[in-house]
Every structure is written in C-alpha cells, then in structure tokens.
ROTITI-693116 format. One record per residue (C-alpha): residue number from 1; residue in one letter; x, y, z. Coordinates in Angstrom, 2 decimals. Example, Ala and Ser with C-alpha at 12.3 -4.5 7.8 and 13.67 -1.06 7.14 Angstrom:
REM residues 2
<r resi="1" resn="A" X="12.30" Y="-4.50" Z="7.80"/>
<r resi="2" resn="S" X="13.67" Y="-1.06" Z="7.14"/>
REM end
This chain:
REM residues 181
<r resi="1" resn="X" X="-11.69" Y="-20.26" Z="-0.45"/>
<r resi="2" resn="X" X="-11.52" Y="-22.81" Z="-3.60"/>
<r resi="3" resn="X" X="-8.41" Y="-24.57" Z="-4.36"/>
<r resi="4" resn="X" X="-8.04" Y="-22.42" Z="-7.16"/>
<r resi="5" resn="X" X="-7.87" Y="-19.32" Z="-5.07"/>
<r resi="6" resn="X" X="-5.46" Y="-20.50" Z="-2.66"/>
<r resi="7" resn="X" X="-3.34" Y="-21.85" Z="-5.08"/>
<r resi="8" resn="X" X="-3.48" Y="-18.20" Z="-6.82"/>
<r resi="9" resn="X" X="-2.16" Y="-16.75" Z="-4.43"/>
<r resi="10" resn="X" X="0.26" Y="-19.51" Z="-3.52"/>
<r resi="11" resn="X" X="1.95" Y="-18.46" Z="-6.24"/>
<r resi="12" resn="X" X="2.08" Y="-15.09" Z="-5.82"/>
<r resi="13" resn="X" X="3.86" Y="-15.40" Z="-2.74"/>
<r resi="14" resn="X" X="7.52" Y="-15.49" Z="-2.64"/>
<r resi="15" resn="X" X="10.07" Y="-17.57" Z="-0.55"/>
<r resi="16" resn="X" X="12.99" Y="-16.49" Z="-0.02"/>
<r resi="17" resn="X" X="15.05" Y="-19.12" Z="2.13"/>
<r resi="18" resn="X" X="17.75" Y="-17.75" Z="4.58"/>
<r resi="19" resn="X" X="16.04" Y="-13.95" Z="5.15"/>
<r resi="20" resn="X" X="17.08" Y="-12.17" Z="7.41"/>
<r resi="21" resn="X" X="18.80" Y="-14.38" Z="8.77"/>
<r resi="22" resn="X" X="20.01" Y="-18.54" Z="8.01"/>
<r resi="23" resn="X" X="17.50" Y="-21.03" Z="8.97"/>
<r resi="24" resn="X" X="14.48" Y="-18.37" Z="7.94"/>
<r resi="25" resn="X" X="12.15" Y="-18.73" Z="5.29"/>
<r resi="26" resn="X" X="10.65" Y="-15.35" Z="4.48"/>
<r resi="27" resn="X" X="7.33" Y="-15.77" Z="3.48"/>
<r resi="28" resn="X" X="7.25" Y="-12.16" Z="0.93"/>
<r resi="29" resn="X" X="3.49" Y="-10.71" Z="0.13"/>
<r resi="30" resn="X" X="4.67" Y="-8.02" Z="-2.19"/>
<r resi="31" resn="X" X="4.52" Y="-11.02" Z="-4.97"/>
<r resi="32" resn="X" X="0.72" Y="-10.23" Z="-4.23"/>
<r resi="33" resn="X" X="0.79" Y="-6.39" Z="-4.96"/>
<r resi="34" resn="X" X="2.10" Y="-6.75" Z="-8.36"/>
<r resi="35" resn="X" X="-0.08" Y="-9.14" Z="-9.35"/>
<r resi="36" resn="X" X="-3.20" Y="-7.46" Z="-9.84"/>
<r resi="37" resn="X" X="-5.51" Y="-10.46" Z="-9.71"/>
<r resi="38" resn="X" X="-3.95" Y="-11.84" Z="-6.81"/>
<r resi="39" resn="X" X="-4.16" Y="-8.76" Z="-5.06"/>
<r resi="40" resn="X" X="-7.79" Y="-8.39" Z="-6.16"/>
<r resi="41" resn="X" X="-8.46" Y="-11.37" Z="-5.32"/>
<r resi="42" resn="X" X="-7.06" Y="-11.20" Z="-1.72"/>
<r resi="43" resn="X" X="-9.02" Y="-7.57" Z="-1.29"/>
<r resi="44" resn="X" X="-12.13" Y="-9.77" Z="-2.46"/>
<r resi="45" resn="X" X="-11.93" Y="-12.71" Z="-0.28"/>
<r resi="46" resn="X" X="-11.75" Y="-10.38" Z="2.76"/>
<r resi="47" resn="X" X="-14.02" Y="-8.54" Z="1.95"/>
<r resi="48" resn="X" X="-16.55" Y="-10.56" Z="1.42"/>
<r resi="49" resn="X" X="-15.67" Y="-12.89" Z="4.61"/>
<r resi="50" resn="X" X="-16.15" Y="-9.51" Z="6.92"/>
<r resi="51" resn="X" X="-19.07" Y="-7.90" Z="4.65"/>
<r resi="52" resn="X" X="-21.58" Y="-8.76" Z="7.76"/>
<r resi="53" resn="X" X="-19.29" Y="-7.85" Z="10.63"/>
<r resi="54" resn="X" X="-20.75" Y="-4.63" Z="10.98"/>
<r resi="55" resn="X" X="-17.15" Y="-2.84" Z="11.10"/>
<r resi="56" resn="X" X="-16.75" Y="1.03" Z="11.18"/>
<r resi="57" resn="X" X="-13.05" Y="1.43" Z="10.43"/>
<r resi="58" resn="X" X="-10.26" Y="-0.97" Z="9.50"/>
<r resi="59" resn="X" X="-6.95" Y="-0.09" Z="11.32"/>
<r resi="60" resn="X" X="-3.54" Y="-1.45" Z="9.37"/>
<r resi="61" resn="X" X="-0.61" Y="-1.37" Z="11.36"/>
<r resi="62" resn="X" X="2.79" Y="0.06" Z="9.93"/>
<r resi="63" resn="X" X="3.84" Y="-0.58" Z="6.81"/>
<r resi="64" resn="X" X="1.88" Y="-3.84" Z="5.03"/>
<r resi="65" resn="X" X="-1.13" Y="-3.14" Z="6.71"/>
<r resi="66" resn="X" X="-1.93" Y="-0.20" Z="4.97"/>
<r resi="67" resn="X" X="-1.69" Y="-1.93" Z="1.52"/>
<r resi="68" resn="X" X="-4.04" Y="-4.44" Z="2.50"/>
<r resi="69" resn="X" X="-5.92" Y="-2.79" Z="4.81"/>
<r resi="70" resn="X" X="-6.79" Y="0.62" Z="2.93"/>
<r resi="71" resn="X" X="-8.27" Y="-1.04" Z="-0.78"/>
<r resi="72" resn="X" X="-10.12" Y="-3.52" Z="1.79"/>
<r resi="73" resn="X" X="-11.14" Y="-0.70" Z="3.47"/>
<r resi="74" resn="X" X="-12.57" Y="1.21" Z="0.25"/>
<r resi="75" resn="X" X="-13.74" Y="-1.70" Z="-0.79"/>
<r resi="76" resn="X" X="-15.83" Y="-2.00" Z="2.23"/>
<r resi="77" resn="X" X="-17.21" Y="1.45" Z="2.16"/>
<r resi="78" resn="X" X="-15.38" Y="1.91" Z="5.44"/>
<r resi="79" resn="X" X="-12.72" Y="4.58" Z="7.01"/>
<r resi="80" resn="X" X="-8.63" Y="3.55" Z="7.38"/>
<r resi="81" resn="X" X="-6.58" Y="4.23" Z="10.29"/>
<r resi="82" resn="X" X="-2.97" Y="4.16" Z="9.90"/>
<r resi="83" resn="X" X="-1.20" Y="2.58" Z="13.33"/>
<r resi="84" resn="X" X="2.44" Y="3.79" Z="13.07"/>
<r resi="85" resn="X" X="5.81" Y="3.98" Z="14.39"/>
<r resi="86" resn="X" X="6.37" Y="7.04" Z="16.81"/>
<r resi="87" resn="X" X="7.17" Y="10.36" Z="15.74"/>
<r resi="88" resn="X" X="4.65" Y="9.81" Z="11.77"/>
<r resi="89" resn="X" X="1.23" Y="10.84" Z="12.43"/>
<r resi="90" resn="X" X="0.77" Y="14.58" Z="12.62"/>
<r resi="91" resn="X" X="-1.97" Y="15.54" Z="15.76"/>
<r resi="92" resn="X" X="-2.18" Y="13.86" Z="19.38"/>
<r resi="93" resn="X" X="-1.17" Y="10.38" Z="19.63"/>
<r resi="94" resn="X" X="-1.45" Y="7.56" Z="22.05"/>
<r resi="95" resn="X" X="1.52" Y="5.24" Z="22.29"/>
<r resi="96" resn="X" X="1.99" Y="1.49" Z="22.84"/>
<r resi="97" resn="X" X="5.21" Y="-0.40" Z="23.36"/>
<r resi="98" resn="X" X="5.77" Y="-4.23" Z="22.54"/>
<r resi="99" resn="X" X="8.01" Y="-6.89" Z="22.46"/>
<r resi="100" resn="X" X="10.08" Y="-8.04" Z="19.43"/>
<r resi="101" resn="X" X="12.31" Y="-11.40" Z="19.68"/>
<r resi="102" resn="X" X="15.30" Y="-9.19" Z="20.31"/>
<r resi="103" resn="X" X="14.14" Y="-6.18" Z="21.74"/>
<r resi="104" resn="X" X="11.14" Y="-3.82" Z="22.15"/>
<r resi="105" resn="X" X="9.60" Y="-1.24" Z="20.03"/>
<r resi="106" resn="X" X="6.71" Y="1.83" Z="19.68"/>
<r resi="107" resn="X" X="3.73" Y="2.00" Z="17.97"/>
<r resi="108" resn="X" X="1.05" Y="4.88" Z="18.01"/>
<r resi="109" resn="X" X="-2.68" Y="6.02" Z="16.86"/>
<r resi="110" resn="X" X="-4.20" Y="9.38" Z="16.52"/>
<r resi="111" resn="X" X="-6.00" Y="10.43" Z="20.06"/>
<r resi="112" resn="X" X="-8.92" Y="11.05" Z="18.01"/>
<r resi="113" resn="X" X="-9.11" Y="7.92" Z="15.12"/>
<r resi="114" resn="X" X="-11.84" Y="6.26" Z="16.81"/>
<r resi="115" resn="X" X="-14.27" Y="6.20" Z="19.71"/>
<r resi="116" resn="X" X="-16.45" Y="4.04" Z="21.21"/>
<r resi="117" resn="X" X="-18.71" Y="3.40" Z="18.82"/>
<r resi="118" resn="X" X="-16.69" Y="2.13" Z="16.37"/>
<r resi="119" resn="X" X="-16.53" Y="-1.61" Z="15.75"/>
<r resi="120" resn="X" X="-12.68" Y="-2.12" Z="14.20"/>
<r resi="121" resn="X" X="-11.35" Y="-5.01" Z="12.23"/>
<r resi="122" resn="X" X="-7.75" Y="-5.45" Z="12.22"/>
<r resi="123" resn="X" X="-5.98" Y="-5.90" Z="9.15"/>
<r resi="124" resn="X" X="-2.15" Y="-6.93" Z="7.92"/>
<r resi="125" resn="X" X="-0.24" Y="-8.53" Z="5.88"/>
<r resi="126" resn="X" X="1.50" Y="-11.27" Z="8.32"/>
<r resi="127" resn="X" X="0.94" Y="-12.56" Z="11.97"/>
<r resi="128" resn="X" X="4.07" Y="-14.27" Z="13.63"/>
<r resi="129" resn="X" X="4.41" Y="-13.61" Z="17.27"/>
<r resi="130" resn="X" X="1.41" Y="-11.32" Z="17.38"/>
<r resi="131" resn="X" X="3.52" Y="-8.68" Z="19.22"/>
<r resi="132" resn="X" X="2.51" Y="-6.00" Z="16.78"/>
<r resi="133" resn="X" X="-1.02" Y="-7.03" Z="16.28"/>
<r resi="134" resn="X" X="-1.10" Y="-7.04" Z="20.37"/>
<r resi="135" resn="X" X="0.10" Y="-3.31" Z="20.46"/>
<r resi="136" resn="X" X="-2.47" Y="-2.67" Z="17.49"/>
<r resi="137" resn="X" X="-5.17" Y="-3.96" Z="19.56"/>
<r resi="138" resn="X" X="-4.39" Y="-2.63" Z="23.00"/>
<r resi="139" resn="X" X="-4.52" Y="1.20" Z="21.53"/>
<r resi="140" resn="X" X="-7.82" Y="0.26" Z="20.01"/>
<r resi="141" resn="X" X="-9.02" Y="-0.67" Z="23.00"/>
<r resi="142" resn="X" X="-7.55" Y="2.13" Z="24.81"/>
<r resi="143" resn="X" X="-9.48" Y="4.63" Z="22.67"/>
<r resi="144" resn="X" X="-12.96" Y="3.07" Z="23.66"/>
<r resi="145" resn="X" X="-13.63" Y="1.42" Z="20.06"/>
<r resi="146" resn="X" X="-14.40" Y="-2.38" Z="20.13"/>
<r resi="147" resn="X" X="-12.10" Y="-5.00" Z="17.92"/>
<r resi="148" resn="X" X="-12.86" Y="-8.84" Z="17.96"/>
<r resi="149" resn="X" X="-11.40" Y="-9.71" Z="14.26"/>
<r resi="150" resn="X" X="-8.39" Y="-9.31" Z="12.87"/>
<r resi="151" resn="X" X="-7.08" Y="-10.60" Z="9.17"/>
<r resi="152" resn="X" X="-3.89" Y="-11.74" Z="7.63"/>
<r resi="153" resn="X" X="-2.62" Y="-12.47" Z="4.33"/>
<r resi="154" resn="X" X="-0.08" Y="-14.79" Z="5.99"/>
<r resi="155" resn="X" X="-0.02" Y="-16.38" Z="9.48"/>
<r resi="156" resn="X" X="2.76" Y="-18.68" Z="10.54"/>
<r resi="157" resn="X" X="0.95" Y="-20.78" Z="13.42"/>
<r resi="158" resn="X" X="3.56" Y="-22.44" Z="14.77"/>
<r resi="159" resn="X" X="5.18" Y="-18.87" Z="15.86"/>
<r resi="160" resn="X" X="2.06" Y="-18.33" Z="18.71"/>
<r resi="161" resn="X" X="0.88" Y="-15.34" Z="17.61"/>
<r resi="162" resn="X" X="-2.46" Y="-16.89" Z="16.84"/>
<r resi="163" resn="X" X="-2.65" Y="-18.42" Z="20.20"/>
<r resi="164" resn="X" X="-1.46" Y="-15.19" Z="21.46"/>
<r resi="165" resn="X" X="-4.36" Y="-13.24" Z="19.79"/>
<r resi="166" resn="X" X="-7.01" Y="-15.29" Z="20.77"/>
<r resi="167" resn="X" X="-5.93" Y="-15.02" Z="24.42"/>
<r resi="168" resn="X" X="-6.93" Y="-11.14" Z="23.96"/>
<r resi="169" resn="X" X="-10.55" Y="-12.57" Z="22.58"/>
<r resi="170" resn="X" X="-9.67" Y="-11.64" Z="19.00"/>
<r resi="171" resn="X" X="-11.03" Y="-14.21" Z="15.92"/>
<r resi="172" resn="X" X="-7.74" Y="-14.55" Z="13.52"/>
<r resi="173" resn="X" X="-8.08" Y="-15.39" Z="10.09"/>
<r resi="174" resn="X" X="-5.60" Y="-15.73" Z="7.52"/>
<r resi="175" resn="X" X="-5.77" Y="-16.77" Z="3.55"/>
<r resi="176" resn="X" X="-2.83" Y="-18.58" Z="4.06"/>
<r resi="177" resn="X" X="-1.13" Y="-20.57" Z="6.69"/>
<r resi="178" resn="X" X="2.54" Y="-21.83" Z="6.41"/>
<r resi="179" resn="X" X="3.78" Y="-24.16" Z="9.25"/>
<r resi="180" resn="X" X="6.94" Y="-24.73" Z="10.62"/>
<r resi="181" resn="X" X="8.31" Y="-20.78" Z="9.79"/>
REM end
C-alpha cells in the first residue's frame, strides 16, 4: 500500500476514546462504509493482494465481516459464506463456542457451505484477541475446506490475536495496524 492509501483510509477511520468502556480506544470501520472511495479502495487492495490465492469462497464472520467480506467476495468472482451467531442461518448448522474477555459465546456455519475442496480466505473487519476468527476457522476446518489466510481492515497487535492466529498456521494481514489498543 502507498502512503497515500493508508493515509486514506486513516482518515476514514474513527476513534472514539473511552468505548465501551474508560481506558478503550475504539478503533470504528463504519467511517470506511460511507466513504465510498475508502471503501473501494479497501475492497481493491484486498483484492488484489489475494487475486492469486486460488480461493473458492470467502467466509465473513458476524456482523462486519459480511460488509467487507461479501463486495470482496464479488469482486473476486467468488461465493460468501455468512458465519453467524446461533439460532440465524436457516438449514443444518455446525456450532463452535469461544472465548470472549468476559465470558464465552456461539458461532455457527451451514453443514453444507463448503467441502473439501474449497480453499477459504477469511475475511473481517477487526482482529483483537482472535477468539472469533479462531471459532471462524475451526468450523472451516471442521467442514473439510482448507483456510491458510485471513484479512482485516484493522488488527490491534498488541491484543495477541495475531500471534494467536498464526499458532493455527493462518497468514494475517491487515491494512491497518494500531498498537497499544
């Protein structure tokens, strides 16, 4: 990415200091989504970094994930599958649970979204802990499909999800990194 770019979106992103809670500050990607070049532009830079991956489907994991995930996906010529909290898709679903800093929750994928000859790249809008990205991947894998990418607007290193990614052999990559969050 050119200076240019990532200062684009830079400023597209909003900060909001405090939120949820005092001492946190909330990195917010809908600044991107109604900006229409920056949210181009962030459909374009994926796309062309994972043009020669030699994906099948992009899954997007509840709720941000699906609004980068499914223009990258059409973009890309490629199938979307949602990953969602229980009780929203409509035909046989697998479940996963993870860990959240204060508590646990559910996350689930259509029995039937993908076999084992897809190649999947993972797409959403922030990684922090990696908890839900974990989940994401560990249904993925559960269906037989193969997933060694995934992509994120945001990632806030210093939180471990990165670390905690690669431990499950996945390549991260983020447009933007903020430390210290």
């Amino acid at each position: 990415m050119t200076e240019t770019e990532i200062n684009t979106l830079k400023s597209a992103i909003h900060t909001i200091p405090d939120y949820p809670k005092v001492g946190i500050m909330f990195r917010d990607v809908t600044g991107i989504l109604d900006d229409a070049d920056a949210f181009k532009l962030t459909i374009d830079i994926l796309a062309d970094k994972f043009k020669d991956g030699g994906y099948t489907k992009i899954v997007g994991t509840e709720a941000r994930g699906f609004l980068f995930g499914a223009p990258l996906a059409l973009a890309m010529g490629l199938g979307f599958v949602p990953v969602r909290k229980p009780g929203k898709l409509p035909r046989a679903t697998y479940m996963q649970d993870y860990q959240l800093e204060y508590g646990h929750d559910t996350l689930e994928i259509h029995q039937d979204a993908l076999t084992e000859l897809d190649n999947v790249l993972i797409v959403d809008d922030l990684l922090a802990t990696g908890g839900t990205i974990e989940a994401t991947t560990k249904l993925i894998r559960r269906l037989g499909a193969k997933v060694t990418d995934a992509a994120f607007v945001i990632s806030l290193p210093d939180l471990g999800g990165e670390k905690k990614l690669e431990d499950m052999d996945l390549s991260v990559f983020s447009l933007l990194q903020y430390a210290g969050d």
